[in-house]
C-alpha positions as CSV (number, residue, x, y, z in Angstrom):
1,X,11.5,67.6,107.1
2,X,14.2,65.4,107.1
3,X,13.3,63.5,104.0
4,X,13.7,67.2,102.1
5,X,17.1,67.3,104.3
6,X,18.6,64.2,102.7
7,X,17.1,65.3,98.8
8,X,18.9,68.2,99.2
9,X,22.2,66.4,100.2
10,X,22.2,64.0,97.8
11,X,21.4,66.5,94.9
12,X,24.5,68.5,96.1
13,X,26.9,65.1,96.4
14,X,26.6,64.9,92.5
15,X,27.6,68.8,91.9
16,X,30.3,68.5,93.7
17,X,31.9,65.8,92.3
18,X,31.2,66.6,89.0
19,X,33.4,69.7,90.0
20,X,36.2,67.8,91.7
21,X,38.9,66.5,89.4
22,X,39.1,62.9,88.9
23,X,42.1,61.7,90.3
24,X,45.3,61.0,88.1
25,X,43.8,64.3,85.6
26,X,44.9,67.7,85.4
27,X,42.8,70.2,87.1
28,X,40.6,72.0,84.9
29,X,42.3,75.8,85.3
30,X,44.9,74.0,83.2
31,X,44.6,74.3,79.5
32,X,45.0,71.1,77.9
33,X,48.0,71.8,75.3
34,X,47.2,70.1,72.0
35,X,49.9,67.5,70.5
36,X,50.1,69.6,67.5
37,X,48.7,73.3,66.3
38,X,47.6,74.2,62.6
39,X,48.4,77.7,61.9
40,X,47.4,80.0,59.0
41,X,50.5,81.8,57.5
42,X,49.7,85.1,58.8
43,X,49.7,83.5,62.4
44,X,52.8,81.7,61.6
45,X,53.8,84.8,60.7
46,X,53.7,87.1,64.0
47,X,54.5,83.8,66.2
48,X,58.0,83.7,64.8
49,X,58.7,87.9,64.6
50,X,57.3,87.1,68.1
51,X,60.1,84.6,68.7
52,X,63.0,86.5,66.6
53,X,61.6,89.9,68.7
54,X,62.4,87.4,72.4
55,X,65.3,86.3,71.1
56,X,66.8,89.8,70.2
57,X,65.9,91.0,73.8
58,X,67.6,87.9,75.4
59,X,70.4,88.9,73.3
60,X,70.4,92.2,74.5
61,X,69.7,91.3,78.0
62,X,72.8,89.2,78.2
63,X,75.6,91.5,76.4
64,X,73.8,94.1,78.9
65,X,74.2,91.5,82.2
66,X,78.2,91.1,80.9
67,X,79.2,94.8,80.2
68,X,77.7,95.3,83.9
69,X,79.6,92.2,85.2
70,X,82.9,94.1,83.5
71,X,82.3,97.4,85.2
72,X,81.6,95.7,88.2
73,X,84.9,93.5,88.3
74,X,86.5,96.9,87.5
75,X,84.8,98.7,90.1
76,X,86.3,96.2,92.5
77,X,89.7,96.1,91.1
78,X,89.8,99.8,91.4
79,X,88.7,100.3,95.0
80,X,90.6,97.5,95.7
81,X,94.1,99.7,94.5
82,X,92.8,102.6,95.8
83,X,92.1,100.8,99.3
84,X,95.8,99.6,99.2
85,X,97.7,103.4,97.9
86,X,95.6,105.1,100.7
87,X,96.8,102.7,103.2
88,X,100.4,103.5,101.6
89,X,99.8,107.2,101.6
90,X,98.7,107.0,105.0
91,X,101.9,105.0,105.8
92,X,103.9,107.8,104.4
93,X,101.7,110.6,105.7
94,X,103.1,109.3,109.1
95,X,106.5,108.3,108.6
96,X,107.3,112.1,107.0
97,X,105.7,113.5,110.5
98,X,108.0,111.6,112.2
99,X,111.1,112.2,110.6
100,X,112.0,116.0,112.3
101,X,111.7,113.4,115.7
102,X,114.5,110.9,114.1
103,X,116.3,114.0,113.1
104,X,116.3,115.8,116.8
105,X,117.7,112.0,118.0
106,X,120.2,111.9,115.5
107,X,121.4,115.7,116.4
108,X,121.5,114.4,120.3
109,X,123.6,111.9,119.5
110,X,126.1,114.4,117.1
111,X,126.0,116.6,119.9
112,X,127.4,114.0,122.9
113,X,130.8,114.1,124.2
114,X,133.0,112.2,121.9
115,X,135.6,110.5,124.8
116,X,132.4,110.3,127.8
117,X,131.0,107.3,128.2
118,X,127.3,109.2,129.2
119,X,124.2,106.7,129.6
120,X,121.9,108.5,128.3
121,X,123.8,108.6,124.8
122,X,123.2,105.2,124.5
123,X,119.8,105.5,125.6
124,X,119.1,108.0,122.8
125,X,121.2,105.4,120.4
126,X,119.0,102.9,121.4
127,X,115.5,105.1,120.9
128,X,116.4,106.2,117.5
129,X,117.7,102.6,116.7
130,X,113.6,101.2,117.5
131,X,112.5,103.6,115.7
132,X,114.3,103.0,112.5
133,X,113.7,99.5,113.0
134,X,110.0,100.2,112.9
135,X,110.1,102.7,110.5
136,X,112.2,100.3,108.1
137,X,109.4,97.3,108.4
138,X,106.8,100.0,107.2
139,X,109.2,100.2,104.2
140,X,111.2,103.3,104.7
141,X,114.8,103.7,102.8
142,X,117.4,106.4,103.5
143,X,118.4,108.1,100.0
144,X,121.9,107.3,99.2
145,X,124.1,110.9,99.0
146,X,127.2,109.5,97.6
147,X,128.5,110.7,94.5
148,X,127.1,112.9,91.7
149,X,124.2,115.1,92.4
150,X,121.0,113.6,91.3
151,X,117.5,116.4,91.3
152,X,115.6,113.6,91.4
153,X,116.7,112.3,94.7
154,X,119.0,115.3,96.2
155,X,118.1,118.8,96.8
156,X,121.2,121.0,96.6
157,X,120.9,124.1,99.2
158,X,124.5,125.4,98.9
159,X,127.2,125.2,96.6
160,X,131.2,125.6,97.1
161,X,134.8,125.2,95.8
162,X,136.3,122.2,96.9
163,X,139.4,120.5,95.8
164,X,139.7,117.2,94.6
165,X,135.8,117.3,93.7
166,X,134.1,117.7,90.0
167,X,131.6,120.1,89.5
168,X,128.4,118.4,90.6
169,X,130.1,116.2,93.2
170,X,128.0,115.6,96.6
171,X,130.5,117.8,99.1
172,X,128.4,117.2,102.1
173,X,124.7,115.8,103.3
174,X,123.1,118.4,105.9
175,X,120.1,116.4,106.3
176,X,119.2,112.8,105.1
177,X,116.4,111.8,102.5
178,X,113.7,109.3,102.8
179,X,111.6,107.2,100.7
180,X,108.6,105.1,101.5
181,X,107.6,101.9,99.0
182,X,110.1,103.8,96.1
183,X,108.4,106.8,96.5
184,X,110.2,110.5,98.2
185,X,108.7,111.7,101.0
186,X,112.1,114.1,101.8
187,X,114.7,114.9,99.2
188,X,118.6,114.8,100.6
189,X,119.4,118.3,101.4
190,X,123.0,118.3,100.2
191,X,126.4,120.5,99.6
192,X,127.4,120.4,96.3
193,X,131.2,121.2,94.5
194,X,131.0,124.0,91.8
């Protein structure tokens, strides 16, 4: 029994390395690729409309990759300026809510007695004096009301004689303008001479 126990292991030694790959050569899954290849002309042929047919795609594939590389970079560019005018438009969203508040200080202080020296004026001098400060370093401007009447910048609500004025001549501001990053968020409401 044992004798038939050792035939059969040494019949199987030999199969199995006749299977195994001999060290230093390529396993034998790999095809062996010849040094040179003898082709007919048809064969030549459909190998290079192959070749032309791979190039074309790779062609195509590329000009494809940069056209979406270009929307992309636009894509970016555009959100990115669209990020930054909403932050703006937010900016200015806020600032015009809070300009009837710097209007009710500025109407306080108008409204104080001229010759008393009353604390809280200066208290309300000082409030509206923060807040244009903070207002100003979020880029708000005051609209200048000096001069000729501009519709761009000026809104005229009245109109009367006045001597010593041209026609068109800013007689009186009744309530200041405002502009954030050079754009209006309140017109000058002005008096103008007719």
């Amino acid at each position: 029994m044992t004798r038939k126990k050792d035939e059969r292991e040494t019949a199987a030694a030999p199969a199995e390395q006749e299977n195994a790959p001999a060290e230093g050569t390529k396993n034998s899954a790999e095809p062996e690729i010849p040094e040179s290849v003898t082709l007919t002309r048809e064969e030549f042929l459909k190998v290079k409309e192959r070749i032309d047919a791979l190039e074309k795609e790779k062609a195509e594939n590329v000009a494809l990759l940069q056209r979406l590389q270009a929307d992309f970079d636009n894509y970016r560019k555009r959100n990115a300026n669209i990020s930054c005018e909403s932050m703006d438009e937010g900016m200015r969203c806020v600032v015009k809510a809070l300009l009837p508040v710097l209007d009710d200080l500025e109407r306080a202080i108008a409204a104080a007695p001229e010759n008393q020296d009353v604390e809280w004026v200066s208290g309300v001098k000082l409030v509206r004096t923060k807040l244009l400060d903070i207002l100003g370093k979020n880029g708000l401007e005051e609209i200048g009301a000096q001069g000729a009447f501009d519709p761009e910048l000026h809104h005229a609500v009245l109109q009367e004689e006045a001597e010593g004025r041209e026609s068109g001549e800013i007689v009186e501001v009744l309530q200041k303008g405002y502009k954030v990053k050079n754009r209006i968020i309140r017109h000058t409401m002005v008096k103008v001479a007719k």
